[in-house]
KEZA-100983 format. One line per 10 residues: their letters; for each residue x, y, z of N, C-alpha, C. Coordinates in steps of 0.001 Angstrom, whole numbers, plus 524288, in hexadecimal, padded with zeros to 5 digits. Example, Ala and Ser with C-alpha at 12.3 -4.5 7.8 and 13.67 -1.06 7.14 Angstrom:
<lonus>
as> 83386 7E9C6 81E78 8300C 7EE6C 81E78 83390 7F31C 81E78; 83232 7F736 81BA8 83566 7FBDC 81BE4 83264 8001E 81EBE
</lonus>
This chain:
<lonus>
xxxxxxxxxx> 24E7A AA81A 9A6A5 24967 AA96D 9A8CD 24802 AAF06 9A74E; 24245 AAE6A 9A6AF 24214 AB5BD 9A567 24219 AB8BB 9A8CF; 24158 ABD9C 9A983 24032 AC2C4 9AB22 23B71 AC3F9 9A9C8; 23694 AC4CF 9AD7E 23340 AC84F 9AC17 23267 ACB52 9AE12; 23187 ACEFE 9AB5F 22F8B AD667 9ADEB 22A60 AD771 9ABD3; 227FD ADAF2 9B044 220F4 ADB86 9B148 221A4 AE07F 9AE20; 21FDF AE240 9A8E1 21E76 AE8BD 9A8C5 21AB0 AE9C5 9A7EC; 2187F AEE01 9AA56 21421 AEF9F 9A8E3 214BE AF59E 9A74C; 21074 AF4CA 9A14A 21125 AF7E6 99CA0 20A7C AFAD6 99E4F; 20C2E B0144 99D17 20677 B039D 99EE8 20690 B065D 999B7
xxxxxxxxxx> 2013B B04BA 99829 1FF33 B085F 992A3 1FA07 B092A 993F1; 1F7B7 B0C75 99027 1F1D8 B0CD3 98E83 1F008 B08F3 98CBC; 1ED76 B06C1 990A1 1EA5C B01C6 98DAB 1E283 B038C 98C9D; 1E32C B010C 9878B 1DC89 B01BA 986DC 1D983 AFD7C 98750; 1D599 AFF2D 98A1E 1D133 AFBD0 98E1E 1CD83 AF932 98902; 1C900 AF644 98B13 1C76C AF470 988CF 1C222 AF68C 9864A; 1C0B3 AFA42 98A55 1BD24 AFD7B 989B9 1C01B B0392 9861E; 1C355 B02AB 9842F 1C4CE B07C8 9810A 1C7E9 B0BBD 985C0; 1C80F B0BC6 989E3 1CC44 B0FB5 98CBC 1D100 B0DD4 98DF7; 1D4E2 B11B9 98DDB 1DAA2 B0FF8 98F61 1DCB3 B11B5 99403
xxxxxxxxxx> 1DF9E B0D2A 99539 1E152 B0CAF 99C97 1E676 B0A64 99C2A; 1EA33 B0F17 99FC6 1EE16 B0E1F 99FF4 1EFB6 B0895 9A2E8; 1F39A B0662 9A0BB 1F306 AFEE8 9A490 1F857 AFF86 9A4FE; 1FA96 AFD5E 9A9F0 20023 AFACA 9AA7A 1FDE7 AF5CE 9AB00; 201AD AF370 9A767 20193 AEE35 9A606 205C6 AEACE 9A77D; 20651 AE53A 9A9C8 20AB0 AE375 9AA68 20C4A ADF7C 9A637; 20FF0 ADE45 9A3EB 21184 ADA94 99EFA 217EA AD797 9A212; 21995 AD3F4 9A16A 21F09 AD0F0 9A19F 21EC2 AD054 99C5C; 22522 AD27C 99C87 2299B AD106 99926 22DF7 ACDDF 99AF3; 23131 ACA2D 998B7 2347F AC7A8 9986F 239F6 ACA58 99763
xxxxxxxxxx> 23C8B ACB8D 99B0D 24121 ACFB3 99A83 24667 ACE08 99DCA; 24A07 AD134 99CB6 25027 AD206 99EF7 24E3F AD4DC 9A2AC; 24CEE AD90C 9A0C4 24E22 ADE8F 9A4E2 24952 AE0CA 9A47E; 249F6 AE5B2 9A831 244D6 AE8BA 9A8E5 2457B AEB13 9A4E1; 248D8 AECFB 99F1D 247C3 AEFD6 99BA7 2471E AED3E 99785; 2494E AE793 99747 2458B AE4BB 993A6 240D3 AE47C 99433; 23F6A AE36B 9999D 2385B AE165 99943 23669 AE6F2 998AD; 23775 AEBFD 998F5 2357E AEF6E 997E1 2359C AF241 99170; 23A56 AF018 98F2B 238A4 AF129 98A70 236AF AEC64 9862F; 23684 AE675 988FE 231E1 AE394 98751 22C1F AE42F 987B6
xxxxxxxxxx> 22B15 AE6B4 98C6C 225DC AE7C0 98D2C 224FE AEAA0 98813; 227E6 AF037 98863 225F3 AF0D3 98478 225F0 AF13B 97E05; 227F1 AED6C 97DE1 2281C AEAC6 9772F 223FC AE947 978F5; 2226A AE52B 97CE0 21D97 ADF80 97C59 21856 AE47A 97B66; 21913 AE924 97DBC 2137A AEC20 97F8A 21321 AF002 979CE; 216A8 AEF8B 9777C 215E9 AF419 97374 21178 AF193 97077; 210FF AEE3A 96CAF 20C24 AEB68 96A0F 208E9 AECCA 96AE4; 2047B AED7C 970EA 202B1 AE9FB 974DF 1FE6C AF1DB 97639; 202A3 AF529 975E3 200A2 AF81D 978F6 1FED2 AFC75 975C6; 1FBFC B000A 97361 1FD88 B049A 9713B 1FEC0 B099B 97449
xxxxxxxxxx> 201BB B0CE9 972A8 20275 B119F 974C7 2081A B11A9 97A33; 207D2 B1385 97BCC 20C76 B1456 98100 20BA4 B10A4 98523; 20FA2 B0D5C 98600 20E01 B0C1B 98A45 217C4 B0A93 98E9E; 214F3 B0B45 99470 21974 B0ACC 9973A 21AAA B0548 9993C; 21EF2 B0591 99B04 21E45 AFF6B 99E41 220DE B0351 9A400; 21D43 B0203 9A546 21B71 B03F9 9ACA8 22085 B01B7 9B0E9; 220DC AFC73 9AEFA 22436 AF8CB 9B3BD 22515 AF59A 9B280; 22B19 AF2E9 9B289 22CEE AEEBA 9B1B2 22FF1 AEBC8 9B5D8; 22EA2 AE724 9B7F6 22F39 AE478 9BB00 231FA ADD93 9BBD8; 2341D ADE31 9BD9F 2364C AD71D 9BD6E 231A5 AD3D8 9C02E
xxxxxxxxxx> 230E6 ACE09 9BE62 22C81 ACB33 9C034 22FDE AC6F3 9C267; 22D73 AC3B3 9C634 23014 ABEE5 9C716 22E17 ABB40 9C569; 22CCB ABB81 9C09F 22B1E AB6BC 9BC88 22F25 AB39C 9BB9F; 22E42 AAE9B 9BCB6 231D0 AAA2A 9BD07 232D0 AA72D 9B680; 22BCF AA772 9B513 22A37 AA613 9AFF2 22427 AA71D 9AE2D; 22248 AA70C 9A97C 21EB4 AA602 9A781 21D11 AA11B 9A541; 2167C AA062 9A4A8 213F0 A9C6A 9A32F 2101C A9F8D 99F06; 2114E A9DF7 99AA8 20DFA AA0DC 9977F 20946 A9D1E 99625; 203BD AA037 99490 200AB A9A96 9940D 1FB7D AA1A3 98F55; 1FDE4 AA014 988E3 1FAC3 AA215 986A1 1F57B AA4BB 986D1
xxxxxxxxxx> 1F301 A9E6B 98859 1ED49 AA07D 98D0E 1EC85 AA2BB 98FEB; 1EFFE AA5FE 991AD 1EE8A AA9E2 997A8 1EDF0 AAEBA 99513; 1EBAC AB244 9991B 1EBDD AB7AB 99571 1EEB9 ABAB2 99D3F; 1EF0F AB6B3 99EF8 1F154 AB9CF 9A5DF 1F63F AB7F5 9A55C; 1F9AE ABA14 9AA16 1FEE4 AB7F7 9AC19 1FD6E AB732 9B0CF; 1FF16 AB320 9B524 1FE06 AB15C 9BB28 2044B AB198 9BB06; 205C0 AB439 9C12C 209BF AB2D9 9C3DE 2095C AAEA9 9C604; 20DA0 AAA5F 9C731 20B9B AA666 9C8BB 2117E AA6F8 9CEA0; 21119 AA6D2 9D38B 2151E AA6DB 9D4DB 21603 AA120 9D99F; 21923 A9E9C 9D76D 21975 A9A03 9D9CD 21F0C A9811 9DDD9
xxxxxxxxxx> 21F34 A9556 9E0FE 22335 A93FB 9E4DA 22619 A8DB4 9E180; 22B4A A9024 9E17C 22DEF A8C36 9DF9F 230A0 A88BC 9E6BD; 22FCD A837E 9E73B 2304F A83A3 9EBB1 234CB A7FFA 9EC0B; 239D6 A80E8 9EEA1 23F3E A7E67 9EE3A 23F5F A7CE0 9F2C7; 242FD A78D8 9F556 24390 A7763 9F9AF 24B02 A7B38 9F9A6; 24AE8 A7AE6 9FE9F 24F2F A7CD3 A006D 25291 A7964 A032A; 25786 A7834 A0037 2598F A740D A0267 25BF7 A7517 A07CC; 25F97 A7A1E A08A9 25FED A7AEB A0E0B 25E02 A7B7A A108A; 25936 A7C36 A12F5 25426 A7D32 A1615 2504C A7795 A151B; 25242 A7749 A10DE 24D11 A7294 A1086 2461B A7607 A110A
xxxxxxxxxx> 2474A A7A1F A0FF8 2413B A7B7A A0FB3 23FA7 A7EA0 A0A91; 23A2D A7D08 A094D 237B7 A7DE2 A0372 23940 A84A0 A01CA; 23AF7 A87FF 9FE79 23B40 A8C46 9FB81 23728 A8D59 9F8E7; 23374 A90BA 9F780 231BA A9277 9F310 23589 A982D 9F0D3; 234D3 A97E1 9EC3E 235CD A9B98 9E84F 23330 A9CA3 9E501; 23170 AA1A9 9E697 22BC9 AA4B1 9E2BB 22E53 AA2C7 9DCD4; 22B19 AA199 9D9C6 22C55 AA2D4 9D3CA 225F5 AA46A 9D303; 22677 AA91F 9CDBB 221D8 AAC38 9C9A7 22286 AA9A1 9C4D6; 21E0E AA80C 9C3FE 21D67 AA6D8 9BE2B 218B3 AA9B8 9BBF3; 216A7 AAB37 9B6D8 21368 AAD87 9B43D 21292 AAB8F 9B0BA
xxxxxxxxxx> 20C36 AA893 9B24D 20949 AA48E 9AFBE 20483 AA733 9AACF; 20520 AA774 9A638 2008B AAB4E 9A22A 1FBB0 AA4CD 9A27E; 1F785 AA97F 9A3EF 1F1B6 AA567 9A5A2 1ED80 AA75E 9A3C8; 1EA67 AA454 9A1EB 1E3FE AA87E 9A075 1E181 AAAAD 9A751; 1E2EC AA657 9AC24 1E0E7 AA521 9B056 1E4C7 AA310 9B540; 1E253 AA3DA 9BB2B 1E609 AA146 9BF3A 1E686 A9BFA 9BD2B; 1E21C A986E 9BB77 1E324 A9314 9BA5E 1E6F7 A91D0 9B6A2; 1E684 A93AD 9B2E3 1E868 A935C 9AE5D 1EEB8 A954C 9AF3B; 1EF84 A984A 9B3C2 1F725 A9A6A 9B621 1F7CC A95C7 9B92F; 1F397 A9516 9BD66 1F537 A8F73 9C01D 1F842 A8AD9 9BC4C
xxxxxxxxxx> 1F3C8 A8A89 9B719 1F58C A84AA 9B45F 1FB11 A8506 9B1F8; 1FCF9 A8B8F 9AFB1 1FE4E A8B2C 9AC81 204AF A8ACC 9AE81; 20442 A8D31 9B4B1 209D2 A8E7A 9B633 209CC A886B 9B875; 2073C A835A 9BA9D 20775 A7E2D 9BD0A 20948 A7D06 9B7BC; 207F8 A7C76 9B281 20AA7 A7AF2 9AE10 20D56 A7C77 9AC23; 20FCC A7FE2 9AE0C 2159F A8157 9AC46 219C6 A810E 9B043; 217B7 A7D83 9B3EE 21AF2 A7DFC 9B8B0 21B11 A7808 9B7F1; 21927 A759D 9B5BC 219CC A6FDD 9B50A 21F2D A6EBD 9B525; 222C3 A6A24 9B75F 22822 A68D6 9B6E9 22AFE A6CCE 9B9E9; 22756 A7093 9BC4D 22D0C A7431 9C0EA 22F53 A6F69 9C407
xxxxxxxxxx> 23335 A6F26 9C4BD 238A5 A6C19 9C7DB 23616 A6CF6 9CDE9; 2347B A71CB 9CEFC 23488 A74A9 9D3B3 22DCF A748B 9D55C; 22DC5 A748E 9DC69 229C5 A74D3 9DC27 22949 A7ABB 9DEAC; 22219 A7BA7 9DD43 22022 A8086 9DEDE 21A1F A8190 9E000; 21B40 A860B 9E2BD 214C5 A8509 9E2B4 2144B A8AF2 9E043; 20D64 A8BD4 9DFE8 20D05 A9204 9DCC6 20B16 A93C9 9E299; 20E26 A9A1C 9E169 20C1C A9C47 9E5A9 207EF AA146 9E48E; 207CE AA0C0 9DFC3 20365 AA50C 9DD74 20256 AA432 9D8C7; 1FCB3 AA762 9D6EE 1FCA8 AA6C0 9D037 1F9DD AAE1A 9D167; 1FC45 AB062 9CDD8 1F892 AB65F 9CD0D 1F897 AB63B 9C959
xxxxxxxxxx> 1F412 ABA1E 9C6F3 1F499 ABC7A 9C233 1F65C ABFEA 9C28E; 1F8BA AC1D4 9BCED 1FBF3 AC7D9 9BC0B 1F884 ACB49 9B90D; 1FA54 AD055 9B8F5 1F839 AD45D 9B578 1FAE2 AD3B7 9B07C; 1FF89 AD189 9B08C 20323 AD11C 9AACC 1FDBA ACF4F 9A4DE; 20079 AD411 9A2F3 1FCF2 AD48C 99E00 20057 AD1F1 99892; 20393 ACF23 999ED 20756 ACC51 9962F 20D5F ACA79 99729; 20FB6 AC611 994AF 21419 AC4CE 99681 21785 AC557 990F6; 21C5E AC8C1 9905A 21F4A AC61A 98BFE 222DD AC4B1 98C8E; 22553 ABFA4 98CCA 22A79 ABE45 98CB8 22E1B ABF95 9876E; 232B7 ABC7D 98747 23611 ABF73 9838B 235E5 ABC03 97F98
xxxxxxxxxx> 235D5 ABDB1 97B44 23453 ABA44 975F9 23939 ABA4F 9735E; 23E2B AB5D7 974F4 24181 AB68C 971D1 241F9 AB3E5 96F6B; 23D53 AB192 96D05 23D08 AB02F 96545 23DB7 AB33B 962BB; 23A2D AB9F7 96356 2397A ABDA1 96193 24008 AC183 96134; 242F0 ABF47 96537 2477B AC3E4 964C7 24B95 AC0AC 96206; 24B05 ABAD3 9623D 24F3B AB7A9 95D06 24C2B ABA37 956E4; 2483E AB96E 957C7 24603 ABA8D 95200 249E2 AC056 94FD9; 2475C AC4EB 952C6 248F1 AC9BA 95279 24EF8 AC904 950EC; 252A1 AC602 9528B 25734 AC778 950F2 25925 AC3A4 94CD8; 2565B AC1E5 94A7B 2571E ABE17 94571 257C8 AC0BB 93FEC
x> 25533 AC547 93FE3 253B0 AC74A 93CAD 258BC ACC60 9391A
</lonus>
């Protein structure tokens, strides 16, 4: 299962109208540790950004999983009750689980996390859908790190 960590990277960002405004930004990376996801952030942000920029804060998430869906340009938290019976008590459990659904829209996180939840074993109900500020997700591309050592 992965690890994800929240960082948010603060640079000079330029507006649309021609002025520049400092932004903390939040991004997930796919990491071990807090010093991987901090020196993934910034490989993923170097491209992306010109000039100086920090990473402010790095944080563990309780992201269970992602639902990626090309079409979205948002991420929705989706946080739902996994609901178990308890055999000694005989009475119902929930257990929070987070998932992070990429959506153009609420509808479009609703459909996308009910279809990827198709065939859960388990039942649940959702106990929330939010949107996030997350301005991007990268998981770990290890096509890219077999390639790299082929060579």
């Amino acid at each position: 299962m992965a690890l994800w960590f929240e960082c948010k990277v603060r640079y000079d960002k330029m507006q649309e109208n021609g002025s520049v405004k400092k932004v903390n930004e939040p991004y997930l990376v796919d990491a071990l540790s807090f010093t991987e996801a901090e020196s993934r952030i910034i490989e993923e942000m170097k491209p992306y950004i010109k000039g100086d920029f920090t990473v402010s804060a790095v944080k563990k998430t309780k992201i269970a999983e992602i639902f990626f869906d090309e079409r979205g340009d948002k991420y929705y938290m989706v946080k739902y009750n996994m609901l178990m019976l308890d055999e000694k008590t005989g009475n119902e459990k929930k257990s929070a689980v987070y998932s992070l659904v990429q959506a153009g829209d609420f509808e479009m996180a609703l459909a996308n996390f009910l279809e990827s939840m198709k065939g859960t074993m388990g039942d649940y109900e959702i106990a929330s859908i939010s949107e996030t500020l997350l301005m991007d997700v990268f998981p770990i591309d290890l096509g890219s790190k077999s390639n790299n050592n082929e060579g």
